[in-house]
C-alpha positions as CSV (number, residue, x, y, z in Angstrom):
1,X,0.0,0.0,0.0
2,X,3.2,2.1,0.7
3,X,4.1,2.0,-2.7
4,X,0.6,2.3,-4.3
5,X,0.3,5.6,-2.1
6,X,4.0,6.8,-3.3
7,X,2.7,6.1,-7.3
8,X,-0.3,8.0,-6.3
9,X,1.4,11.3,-5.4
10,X,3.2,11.2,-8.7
11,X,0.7,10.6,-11.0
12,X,-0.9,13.6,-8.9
13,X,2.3,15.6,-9.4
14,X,2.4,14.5,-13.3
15,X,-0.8,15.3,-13.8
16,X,-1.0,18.9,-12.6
17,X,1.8,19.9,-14.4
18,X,1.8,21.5,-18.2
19,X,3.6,19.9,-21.0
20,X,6.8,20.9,-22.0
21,X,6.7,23.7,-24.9
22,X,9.3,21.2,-26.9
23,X,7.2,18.6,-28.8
24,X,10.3,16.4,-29.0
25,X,10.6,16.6,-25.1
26,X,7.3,16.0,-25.4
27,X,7.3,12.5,-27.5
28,X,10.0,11.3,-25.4
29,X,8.2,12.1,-22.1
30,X,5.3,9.9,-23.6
31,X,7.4,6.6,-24.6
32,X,9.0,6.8,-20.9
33,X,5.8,7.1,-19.4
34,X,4.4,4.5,-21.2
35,X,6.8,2.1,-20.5
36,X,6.0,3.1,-16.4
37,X,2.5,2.6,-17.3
38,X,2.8,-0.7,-18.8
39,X,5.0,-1.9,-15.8
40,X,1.9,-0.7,-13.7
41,X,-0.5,-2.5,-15.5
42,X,1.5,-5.8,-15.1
43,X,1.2,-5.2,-11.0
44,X,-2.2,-4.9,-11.9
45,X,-2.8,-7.9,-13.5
46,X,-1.3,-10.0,-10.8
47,X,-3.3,-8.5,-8.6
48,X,-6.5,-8.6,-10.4
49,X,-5.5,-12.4,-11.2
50,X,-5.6,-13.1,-7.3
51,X,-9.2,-11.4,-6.9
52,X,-10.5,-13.4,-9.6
53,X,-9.4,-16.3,-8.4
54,X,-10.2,-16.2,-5.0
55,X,-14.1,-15.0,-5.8
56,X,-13.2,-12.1,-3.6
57,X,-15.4,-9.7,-5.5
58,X,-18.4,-11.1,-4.3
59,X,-17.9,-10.3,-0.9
60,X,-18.2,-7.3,-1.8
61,X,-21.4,-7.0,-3.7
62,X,-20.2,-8.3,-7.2
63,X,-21.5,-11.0,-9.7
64,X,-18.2,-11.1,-11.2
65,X,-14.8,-10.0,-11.9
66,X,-15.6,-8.2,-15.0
67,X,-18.9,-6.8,-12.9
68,X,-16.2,-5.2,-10.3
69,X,-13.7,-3.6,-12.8
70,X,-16.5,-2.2,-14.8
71,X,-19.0,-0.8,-11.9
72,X,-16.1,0.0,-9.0
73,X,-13.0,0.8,-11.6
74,X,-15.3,2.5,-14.0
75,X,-13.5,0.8,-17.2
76,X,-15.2,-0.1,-20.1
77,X,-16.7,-3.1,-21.5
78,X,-13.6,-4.1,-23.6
79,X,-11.3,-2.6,-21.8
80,X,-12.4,-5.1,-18.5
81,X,-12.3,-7.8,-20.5
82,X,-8.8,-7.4,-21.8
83,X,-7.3,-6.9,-18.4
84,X,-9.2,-9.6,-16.6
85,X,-7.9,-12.1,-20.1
86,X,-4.4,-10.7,-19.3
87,X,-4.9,-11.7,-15.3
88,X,-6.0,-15.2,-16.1
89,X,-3.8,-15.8,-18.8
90,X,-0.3,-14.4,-17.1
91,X,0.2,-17.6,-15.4
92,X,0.4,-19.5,-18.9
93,X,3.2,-17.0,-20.5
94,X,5.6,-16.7,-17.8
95,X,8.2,-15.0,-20.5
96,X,5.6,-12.4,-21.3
97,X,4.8,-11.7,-17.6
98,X,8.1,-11.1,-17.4
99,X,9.2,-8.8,-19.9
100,X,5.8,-7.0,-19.2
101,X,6.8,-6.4,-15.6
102,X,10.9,-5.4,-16.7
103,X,9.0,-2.8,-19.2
104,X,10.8,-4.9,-21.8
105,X,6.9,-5.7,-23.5
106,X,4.0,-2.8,-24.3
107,X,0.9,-4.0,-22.4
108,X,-0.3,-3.8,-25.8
109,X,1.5,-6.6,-26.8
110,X,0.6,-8.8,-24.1
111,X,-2.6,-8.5,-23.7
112,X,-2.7,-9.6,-27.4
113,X,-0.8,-12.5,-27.2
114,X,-3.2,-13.1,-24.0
115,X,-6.1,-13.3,-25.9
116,X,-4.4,-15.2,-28.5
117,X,-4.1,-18.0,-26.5
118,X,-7.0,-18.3,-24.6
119,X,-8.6,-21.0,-25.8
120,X,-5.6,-23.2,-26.7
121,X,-4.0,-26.3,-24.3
122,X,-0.9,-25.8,-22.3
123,X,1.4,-27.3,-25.1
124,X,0.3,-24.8,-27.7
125,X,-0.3,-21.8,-25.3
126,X,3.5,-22.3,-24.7
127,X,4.6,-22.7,-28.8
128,X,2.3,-19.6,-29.5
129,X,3.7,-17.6,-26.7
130,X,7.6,-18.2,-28.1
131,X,6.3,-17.6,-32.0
132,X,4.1,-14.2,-31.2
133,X,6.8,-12.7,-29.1
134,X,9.1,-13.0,-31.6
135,X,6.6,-11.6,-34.2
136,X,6.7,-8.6,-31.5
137,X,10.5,-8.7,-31.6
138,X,10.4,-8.2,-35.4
139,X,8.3,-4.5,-34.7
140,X,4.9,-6.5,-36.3
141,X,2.5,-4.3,-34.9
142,X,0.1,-5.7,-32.4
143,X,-2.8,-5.6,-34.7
144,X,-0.5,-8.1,-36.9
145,X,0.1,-10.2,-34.2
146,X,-3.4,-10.6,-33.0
147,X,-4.3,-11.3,-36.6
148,X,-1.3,-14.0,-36.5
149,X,-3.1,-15.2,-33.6
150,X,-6.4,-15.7,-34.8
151,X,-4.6,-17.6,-37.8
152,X,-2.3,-19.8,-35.0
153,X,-5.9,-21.1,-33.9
154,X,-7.8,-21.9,-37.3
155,X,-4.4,-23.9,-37.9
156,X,-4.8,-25.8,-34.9
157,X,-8.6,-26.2,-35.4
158,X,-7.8,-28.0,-39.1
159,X,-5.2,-29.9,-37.0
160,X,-7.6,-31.2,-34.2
161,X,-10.5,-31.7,-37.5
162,X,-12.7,-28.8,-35.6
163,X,-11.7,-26.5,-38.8
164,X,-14.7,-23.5,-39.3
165,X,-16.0,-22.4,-42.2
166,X,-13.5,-20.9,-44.7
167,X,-12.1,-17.1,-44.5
168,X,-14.6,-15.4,-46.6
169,X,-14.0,-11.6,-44.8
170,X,-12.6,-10.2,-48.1
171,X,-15.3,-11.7,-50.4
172,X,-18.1,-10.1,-48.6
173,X,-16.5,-7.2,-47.4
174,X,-18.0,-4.9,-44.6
175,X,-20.7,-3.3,-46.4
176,X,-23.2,-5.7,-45.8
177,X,-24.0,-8.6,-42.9
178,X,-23.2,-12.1,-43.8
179,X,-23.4,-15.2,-42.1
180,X,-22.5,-18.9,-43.3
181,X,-23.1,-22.1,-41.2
182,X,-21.5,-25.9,-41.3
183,X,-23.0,-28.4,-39.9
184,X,-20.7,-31.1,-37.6
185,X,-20.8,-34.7,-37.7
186,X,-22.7,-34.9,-34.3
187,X,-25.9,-32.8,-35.3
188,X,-23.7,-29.2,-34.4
189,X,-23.4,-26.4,-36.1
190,X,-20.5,-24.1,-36.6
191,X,-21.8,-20.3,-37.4
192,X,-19.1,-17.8,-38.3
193,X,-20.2,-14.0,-40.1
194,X,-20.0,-10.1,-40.1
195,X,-22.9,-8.4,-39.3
196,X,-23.0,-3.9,-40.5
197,X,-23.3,-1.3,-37.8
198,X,-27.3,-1.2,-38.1
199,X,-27.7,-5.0,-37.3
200,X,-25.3,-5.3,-35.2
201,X,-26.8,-2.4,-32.9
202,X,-30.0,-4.9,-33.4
203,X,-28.5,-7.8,-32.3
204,X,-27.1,-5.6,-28.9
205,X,-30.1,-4.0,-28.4
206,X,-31.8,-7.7,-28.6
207,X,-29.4,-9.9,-26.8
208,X,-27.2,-8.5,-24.9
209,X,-29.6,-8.0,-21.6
210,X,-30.3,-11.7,-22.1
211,X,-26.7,-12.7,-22.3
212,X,-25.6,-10.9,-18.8
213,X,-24.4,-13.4,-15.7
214,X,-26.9,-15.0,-14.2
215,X,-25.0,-14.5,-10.6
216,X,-22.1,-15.8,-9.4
217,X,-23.0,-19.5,-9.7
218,X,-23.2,-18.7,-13.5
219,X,-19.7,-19.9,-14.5
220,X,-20.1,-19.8,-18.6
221,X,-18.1,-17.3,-20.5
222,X,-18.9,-14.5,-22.6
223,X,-19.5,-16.6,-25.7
224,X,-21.3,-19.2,-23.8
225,X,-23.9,-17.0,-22.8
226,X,-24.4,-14.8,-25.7
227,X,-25.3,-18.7,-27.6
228,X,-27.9,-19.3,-25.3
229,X,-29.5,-15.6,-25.5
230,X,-29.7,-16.6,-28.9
231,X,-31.3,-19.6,-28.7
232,X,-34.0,-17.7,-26.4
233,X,-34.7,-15.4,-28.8
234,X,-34.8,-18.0,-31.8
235,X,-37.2,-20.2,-29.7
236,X,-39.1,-17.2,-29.0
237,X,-38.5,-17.3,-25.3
238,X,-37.4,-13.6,-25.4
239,X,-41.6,-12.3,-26.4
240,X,-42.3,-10.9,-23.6
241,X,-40.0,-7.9,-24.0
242,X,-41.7,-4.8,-23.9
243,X,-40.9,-0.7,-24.5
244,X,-41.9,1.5,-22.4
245,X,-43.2,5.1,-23.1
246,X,-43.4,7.9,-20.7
247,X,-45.6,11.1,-21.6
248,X,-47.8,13.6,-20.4
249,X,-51.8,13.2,-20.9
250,X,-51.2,16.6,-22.8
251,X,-49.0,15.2,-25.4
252,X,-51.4,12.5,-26.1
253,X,-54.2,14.7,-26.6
254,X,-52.0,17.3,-28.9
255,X,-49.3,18.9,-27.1
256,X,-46.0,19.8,-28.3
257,X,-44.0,18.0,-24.2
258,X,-41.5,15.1,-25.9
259,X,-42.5,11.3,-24.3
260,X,-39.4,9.3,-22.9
261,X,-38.3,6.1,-23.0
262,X,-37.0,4.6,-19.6
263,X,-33.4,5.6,-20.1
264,X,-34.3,9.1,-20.4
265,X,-34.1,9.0,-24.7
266,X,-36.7,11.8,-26.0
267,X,-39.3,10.5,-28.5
268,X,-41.0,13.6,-30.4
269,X,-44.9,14.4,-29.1
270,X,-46.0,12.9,-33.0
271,X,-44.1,9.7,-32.9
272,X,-45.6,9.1,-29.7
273,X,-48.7,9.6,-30.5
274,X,-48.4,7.4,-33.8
275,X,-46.8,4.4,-31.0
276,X,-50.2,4.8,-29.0
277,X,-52.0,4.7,-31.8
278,X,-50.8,0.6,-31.7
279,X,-50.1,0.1,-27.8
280,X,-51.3,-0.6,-25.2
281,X,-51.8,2.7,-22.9
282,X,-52.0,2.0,-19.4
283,X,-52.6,5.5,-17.2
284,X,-50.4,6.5,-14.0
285,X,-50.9,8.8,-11.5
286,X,-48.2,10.7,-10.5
287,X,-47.9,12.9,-7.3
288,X,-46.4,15.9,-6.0
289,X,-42.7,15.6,-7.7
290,X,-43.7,12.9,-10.2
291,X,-43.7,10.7,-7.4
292,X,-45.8,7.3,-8.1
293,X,-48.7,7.2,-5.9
294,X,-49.7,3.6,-4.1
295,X,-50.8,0.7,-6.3
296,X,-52.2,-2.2,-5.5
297,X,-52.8,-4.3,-1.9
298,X,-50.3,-4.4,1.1
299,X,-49.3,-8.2,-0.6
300,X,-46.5,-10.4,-0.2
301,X,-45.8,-9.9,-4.0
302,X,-45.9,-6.6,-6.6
303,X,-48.6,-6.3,-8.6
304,X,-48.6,-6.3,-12.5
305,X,-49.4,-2.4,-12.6
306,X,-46.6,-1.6,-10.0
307,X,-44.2,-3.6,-11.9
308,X,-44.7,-1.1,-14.5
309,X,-44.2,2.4,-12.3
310,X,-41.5,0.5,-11.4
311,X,-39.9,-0.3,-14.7
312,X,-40.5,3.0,-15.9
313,X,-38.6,4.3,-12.9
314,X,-35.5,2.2,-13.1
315,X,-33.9,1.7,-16.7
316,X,-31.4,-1.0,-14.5
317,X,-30.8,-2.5,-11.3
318,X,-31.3,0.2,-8.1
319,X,-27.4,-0.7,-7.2
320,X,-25.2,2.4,-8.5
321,X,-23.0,0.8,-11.4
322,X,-24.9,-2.3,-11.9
323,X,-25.7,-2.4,-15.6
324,X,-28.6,-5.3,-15.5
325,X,-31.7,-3.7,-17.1
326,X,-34.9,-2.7,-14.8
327,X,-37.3,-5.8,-17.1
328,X,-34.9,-8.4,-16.4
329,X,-34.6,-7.3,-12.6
330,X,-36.5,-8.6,-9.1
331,X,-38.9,-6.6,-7.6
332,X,-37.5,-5.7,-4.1
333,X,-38.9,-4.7,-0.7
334,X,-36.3,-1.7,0.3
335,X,-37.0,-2.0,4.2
336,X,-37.2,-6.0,3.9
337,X,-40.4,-7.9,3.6
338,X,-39.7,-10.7,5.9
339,X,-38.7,-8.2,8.6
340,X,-42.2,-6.5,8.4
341,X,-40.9,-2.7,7.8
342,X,-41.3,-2.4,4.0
343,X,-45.4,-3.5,2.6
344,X,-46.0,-4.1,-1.0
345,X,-46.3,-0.1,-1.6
346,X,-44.8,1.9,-4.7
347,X,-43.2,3.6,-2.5
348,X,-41.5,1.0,-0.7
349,X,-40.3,-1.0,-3.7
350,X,-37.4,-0.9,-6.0
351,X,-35.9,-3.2,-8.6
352,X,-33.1,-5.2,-8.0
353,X,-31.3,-7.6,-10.0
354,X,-31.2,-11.5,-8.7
355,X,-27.7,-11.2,-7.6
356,X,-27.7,-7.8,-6.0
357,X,-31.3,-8.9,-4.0
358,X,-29.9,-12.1,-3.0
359,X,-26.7,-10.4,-1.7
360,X,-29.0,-7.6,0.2
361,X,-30.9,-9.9,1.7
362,X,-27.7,-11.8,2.9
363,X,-25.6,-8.8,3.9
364,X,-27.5,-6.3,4.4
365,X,-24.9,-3.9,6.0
366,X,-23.0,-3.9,3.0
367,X,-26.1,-1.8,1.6
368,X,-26.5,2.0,2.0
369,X,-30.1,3.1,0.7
370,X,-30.6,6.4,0.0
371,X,-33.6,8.3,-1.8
372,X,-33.4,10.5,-4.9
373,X,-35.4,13.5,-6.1
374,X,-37.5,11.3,-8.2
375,X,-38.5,9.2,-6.0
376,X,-35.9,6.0,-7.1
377,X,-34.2,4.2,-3.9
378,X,-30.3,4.2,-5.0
379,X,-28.2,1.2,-3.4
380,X,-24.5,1.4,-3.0
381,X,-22.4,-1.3,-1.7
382,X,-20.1,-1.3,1.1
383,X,-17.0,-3.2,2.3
384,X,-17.6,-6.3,4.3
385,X,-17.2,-5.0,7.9
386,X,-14.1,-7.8,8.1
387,X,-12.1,-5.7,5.2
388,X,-9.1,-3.8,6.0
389,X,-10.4,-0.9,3.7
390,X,-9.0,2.8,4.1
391,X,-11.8,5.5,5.1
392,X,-13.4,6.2,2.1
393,X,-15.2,4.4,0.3
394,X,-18.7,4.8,2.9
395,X,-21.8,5.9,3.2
396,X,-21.8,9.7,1.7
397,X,-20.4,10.8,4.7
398,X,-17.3,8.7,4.0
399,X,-16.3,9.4,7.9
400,X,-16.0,5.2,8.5
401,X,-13.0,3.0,8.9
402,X,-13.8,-0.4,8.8
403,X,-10.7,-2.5,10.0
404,X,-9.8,-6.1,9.7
């Protein structure tokens, strides 16, 4: 922690100075520094490496790994999943580890030849790691090597007789989606394609809420469960998926006020009049501060109509960073219905995903609930109370100190 802290005050000193007024001072300033940076992101790997393997990240809240580093770390999608491939994948290229940590290899470069070898056995892992690093020795660029990588497995697919369907990128091209299929000798099917920006902001609009973890029991990879979110959608299990629009009675009958979907995107007062033209309108009363009013009977579970308020509330889960969307979420009793303090009121709901209302109920003083505005209950997790944890990272208050 010493040295973390010492690292800290540096990159604070770095980063409040100005640049140098010589660009070449400049450009060499950059190369040292990214050597230091890479030489920190090897620390981090290891370190990230131990978290993921221990499952510690569910103590504190999280369904996985990648679930921590994007929510508590703030990175994004692909950059989480490159480090956390790096953190696994160290321990099978000790000569890259190594020449990471020296600053003799960009983290560019290994995190490359990480992914690379990902899905190959130990024997091959270690040919591939020798052959790639000295591709990087020759000054192939990483996006050559990760190309050579790709090319290191389809050769080793023909070897094994799990070949895919042939290279056909520069026969289609880009311009338009493709997809061919080959069919295995036990009843499989291989599926390899390209799909345009348009469809493939359709197939991430439709399957990528299906294809999130399932909780921390849910041990199946990124690829695992993006097949079976499309085999939901191909069976048709996926129909019940419904958009939600928000307007003013006003708007309906004429007025110029935009409707809303749940994530706050505008829809023009015409188009949403043309959508309730064909949908279903269902009518709620707001009160003072567009707060919903009570729905429904003081019963054990949420009624179909308060479901609703309660989607159109919360575009995701009611934990701050977690990204599962509000239909594929719980409905949860903030106060805790077994403990009698919180009835089946819209005000005394919120939604939660299945991990995150699991974990509450488990631990809940590792939750801090706190209202908005708008009447939305906001969770935030906190250490476990045995985690040596500098003050911090509390309630808003940030005035505890938790120690192991």
């Amino acid at each position: 922690m010493e040295l973390v802290d010492a690292l800290s005050l540096i990159a604070t000193e770095l980063a409040t100075r100005e640049a140098p007024e010589s660009a070449a001072a400049c450009l060499e300033l950059t190369e040292a520094l990214a050597t230091a940076v890479d030489m920190q992101e090897s620390a981090m790997a290891s370190l990230i490496g131990r978290v993921d393997a221990a499952g510690e990240q569910r103590r504190w809240g999280y369904p996985s790994t990648r679930a921590w580093l994007r929510s508590k770390l703030g990175m994004r999608e692909s950059r989480a999943k490159e480090r956390l491939v790096l953190a696994r994948q160290r321990h099978r290229l000790p000569e890259v580890a190594q020449r990471l940590a020296a600053g003799d290899l960009s983290y560019g470069y290994a995190a490359t030849i990480a992914d690379s070898v990902a899905r190959l056995d130990d024997a091959d892992c270690a040919q591939a790691e020798s052959t790639l690093l000295e591709m990087a020795d020759q000054g192939f660029s990483a996006g050559k090597v990760a190309s050579f990588g790709s090319r290191i497995r389809d050769v080793i697919a023909e070897r094994d007789g799990t070949e895919d369907a042939p290279d056909e990128d520069s026969r289609h091209g880009y311009a338009k989606s493709w997809i061919t299929t080959t069919r295995s000798l036990d009843g499989g099917r291989y599926v390899k394609g390209w799909l345009n920006a348009e469809d493939a902001a359709i197939w991430d609009g439709t399957l990528a809420p299906l294809a999130k973890p399932a909780g921390p029991e849910d041990v199946r990879d990124v690829g695992e469960r993006a097949a079976a979110a499309l085999a939901s959608v191909l069976s048709g299990g996926h129909r019940a998926t419904k958009v939600t629009v928000i307007c003013d009675l006003e708007t309906l009958t004429g007025g110029n006020a935009p409707a809303r979907l749940t994530d706050g995107t505008p829809i023009p007062a015409a188009q949403a009049r043309r959508i309730a033209l064909a949908a279903g309108v269902s009518p709620l009363l707001l009160g003072r501060g567009h707060t919903p009013l009570y729905l429904g009977y003081r019963e054990r579970f949420a009624s179909a109509a308060q479901r609703q308020v309660l989607e159109a509330l919360y575009p995701t889960c009611a934990v701050r960073g977690c990204e599962i969307p509000g239909t594929l979420c719980e409905v949860d009793h903030v106060g805790g219905w077994a403990l009698g303090d919180s009835p089946t009121d819209i005000d005394q709901l919120a939604l939660a995903c299945g991990w995150h209302n699991r974990f509450k109920h488990a631990s809940p003083d590792q939750i801090h609930i706190t209202k908005d505005p708008d009447g939305r209950y906001l969770y935030r997790l906190l250490p476990p109370r045995d985690a040596c944890r500098r003050t911090g990272n509390g309630p808003p208050d940030d005035t505890f100190d938790w120690a192991a």
